[in-house]
N, CA, C and O atoms as a DFTB+ gen file, in Angstrom:
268 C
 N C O
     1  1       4.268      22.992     -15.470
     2  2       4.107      22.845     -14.047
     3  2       3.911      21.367     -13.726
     4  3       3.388      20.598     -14.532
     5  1       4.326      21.012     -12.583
     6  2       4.204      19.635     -12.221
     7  2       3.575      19.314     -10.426
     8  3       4.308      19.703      -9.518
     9  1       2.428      18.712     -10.115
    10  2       2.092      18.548      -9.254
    11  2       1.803      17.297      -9.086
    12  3       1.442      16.717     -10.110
    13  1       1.851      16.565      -7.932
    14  2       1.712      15.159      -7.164
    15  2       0.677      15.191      -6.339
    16  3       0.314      16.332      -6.052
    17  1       0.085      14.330      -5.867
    18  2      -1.045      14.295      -4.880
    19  2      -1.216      12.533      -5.259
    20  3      -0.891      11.890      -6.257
    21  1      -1.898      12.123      -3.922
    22  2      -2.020      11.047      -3.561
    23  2      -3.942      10.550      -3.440
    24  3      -4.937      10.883      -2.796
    25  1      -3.473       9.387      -4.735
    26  2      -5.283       8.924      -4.824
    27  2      -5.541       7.616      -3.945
    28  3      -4.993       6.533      -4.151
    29  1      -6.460       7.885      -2.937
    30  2      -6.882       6.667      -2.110
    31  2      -7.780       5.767      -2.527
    32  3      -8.906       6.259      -2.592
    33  1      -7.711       4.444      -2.889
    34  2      -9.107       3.503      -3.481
    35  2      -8.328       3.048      -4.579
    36  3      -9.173       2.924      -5.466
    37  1      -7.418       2.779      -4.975
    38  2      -6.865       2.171      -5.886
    39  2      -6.411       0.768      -5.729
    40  3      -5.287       0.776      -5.225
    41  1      -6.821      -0.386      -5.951
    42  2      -6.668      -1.705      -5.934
    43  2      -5.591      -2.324      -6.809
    44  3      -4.665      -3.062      -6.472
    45  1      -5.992      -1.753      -8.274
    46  2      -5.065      -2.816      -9.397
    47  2      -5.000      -1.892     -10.229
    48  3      -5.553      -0.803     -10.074
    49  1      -4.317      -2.215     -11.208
    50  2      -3.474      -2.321     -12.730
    51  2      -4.943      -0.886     -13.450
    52  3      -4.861       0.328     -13.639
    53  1      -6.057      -1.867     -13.630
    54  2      -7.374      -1.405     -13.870
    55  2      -7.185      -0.223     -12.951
    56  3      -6.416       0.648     -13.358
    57  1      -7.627      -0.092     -12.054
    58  2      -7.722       1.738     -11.135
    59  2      -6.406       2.478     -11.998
    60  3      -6.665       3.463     -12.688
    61  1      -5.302       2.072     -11.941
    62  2      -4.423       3.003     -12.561
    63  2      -4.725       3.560     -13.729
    64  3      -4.471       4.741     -13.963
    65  1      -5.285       2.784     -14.556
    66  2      -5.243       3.029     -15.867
    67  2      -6.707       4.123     -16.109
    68  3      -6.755       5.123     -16.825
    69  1      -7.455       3.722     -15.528
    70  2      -8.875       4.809     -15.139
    71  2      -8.490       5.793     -14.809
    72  3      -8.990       6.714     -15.456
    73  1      -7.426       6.255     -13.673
    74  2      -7.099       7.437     -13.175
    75  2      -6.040       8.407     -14.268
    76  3      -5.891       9.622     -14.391
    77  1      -5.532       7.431     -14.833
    78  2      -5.075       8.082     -15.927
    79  2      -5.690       8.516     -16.942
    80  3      -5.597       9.696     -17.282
    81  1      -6.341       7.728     -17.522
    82  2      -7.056       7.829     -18.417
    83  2      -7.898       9.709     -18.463
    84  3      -7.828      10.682     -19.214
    85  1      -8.717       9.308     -17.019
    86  2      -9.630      10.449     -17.114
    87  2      -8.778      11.843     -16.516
    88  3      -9.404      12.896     -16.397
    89  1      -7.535      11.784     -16.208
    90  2      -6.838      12.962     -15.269
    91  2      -5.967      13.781     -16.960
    92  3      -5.776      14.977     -17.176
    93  1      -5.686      12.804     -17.694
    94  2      -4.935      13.176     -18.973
    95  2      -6.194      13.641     -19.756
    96  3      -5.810      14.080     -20.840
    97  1      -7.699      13.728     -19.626
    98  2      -8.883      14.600     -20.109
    99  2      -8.538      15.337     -20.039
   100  3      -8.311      15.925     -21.096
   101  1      -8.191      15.975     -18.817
   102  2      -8.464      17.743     -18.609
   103  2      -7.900      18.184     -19.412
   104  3      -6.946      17.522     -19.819
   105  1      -8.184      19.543     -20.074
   106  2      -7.411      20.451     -20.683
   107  2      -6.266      21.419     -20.032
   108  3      -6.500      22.255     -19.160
   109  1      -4.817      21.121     -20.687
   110  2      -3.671      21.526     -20.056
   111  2      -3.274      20.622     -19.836
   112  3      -2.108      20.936     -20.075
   113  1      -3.200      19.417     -19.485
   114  2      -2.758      18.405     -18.809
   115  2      -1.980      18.009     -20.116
   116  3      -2.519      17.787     -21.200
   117  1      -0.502      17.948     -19.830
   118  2       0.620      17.349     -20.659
   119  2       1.047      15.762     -20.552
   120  3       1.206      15.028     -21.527
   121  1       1.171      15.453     -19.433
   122  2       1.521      14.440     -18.376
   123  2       0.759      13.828     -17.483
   124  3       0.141      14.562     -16.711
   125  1       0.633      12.647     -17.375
   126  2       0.104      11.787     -16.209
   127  2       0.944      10.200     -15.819
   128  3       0.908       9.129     -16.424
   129  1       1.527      10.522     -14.814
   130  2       2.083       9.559     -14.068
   131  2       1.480       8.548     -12.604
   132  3       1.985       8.792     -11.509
   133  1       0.353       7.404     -12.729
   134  2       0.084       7.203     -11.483
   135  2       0.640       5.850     -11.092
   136  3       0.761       4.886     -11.847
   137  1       0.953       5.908      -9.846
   138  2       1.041       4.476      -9.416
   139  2       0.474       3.655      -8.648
   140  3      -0.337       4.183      -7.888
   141  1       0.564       2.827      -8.579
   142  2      -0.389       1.882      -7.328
   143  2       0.076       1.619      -6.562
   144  3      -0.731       1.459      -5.646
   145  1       1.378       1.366      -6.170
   146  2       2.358       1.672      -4.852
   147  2       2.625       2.728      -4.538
   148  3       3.529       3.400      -5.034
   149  1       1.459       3.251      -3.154
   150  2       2.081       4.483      -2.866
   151  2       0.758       5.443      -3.144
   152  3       0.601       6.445      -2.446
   153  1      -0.260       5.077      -4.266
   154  2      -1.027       5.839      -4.933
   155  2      -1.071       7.211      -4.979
   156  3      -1.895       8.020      -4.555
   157  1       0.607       7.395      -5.937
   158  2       0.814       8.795      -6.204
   159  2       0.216       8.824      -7.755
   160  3       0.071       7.970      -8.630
   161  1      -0.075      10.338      -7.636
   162  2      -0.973      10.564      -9.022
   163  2       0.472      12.235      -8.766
   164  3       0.784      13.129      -7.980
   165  1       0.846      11.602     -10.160
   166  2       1.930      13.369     -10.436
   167  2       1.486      13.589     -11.992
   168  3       1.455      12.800     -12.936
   169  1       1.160      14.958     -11.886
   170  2       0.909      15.339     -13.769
   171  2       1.399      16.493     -14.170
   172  3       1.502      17.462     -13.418
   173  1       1.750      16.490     -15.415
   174  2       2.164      17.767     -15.625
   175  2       1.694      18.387     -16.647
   176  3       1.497      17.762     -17.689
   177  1       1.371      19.984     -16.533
   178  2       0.670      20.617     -17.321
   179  2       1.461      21.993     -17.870
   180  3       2.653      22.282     -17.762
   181  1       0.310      22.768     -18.528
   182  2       0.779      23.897     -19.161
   183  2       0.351      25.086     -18.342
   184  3       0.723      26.254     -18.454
   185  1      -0.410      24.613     -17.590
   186  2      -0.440      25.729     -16.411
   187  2      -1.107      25.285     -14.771
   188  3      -1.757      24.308     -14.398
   189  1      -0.679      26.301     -14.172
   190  2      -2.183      24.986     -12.683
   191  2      -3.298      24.903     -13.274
   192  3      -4.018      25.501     -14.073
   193  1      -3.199      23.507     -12.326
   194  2      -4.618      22.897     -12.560
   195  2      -5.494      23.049     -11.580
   196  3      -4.999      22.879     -10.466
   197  1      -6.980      23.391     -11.608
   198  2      -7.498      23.387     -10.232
   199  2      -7.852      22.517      -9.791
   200  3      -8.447      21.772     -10.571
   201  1      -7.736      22.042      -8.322
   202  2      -7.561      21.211      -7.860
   203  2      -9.059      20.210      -7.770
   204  3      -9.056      18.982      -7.692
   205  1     -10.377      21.151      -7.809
   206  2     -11.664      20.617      -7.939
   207  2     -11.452      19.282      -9.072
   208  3     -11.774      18.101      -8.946
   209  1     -10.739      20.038     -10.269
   210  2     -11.030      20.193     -11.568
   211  2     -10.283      18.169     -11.090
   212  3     -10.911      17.194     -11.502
   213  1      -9.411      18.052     -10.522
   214  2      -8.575      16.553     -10.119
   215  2      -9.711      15.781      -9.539
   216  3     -10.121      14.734     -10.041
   217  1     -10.210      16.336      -8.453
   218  2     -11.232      15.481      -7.750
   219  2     -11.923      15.103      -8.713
   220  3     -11.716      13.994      -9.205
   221  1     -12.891      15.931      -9.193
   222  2     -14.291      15.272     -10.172
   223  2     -12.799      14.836     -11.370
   224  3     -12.487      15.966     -11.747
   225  1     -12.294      14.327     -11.738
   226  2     -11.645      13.517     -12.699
   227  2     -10.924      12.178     -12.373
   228  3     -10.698      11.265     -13.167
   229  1     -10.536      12.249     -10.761
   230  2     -10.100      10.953     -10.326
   231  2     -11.400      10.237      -9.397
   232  3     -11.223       9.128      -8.893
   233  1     -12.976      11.123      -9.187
   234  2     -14.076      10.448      -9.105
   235  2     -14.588       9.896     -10.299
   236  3     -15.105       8.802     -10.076
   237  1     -14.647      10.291     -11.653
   238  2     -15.446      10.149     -12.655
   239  2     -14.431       8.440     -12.979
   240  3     -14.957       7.654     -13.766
   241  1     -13.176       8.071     -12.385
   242  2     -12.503       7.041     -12.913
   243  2     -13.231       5.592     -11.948
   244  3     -13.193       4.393     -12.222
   245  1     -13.724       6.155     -11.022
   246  2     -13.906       5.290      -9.568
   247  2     -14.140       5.379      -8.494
   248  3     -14.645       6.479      -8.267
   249  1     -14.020       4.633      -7.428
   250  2     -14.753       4.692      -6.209
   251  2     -13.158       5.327      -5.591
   252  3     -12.614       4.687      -4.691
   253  1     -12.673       6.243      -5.984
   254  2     -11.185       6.566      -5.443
   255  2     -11.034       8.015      -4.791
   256  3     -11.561       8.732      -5.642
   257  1     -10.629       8.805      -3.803
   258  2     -10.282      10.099      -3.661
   259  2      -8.927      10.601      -3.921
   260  3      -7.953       9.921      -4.244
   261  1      -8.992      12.150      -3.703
   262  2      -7.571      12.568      -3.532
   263  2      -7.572      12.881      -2.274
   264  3      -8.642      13.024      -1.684
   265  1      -6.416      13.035      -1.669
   266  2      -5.753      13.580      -0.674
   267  2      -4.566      14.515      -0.246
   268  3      -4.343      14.723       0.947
């Protein structure tokens, strides 16, 4: 499965790599693609992910939300 959503609070190079970092934790998570233009966060997994389960993982990276 593959889902996109958009992380707000991302500045630099550093935020990307945090949001990745901690979003490729979760269990299931195959894939993590984020960018800083645009601050799309797309990942792909082995099954849905819940969506809580994104928030507390793209908070635990930074001062950043989803949307």
């Amino acid at each position: 499965m593959q889902a996109t959503y958009t992380v707000e609070g991302m500045t630099c190079g550093h935020c990307v790599a945090a949001v990745t970092e901690e979003v490729k934790a979760i269990p299931g998570v195959t894939d993590v693609t984020v960018t800083l233009e645009g601050g799309q966060l797309t990942l792909t997994s082995d099954a849905p992910v819940d969506f809580d389960r994104i928030v507390e993982a793209v908070a635990e990276a930074g001062d950043y939300s989803v949307a």
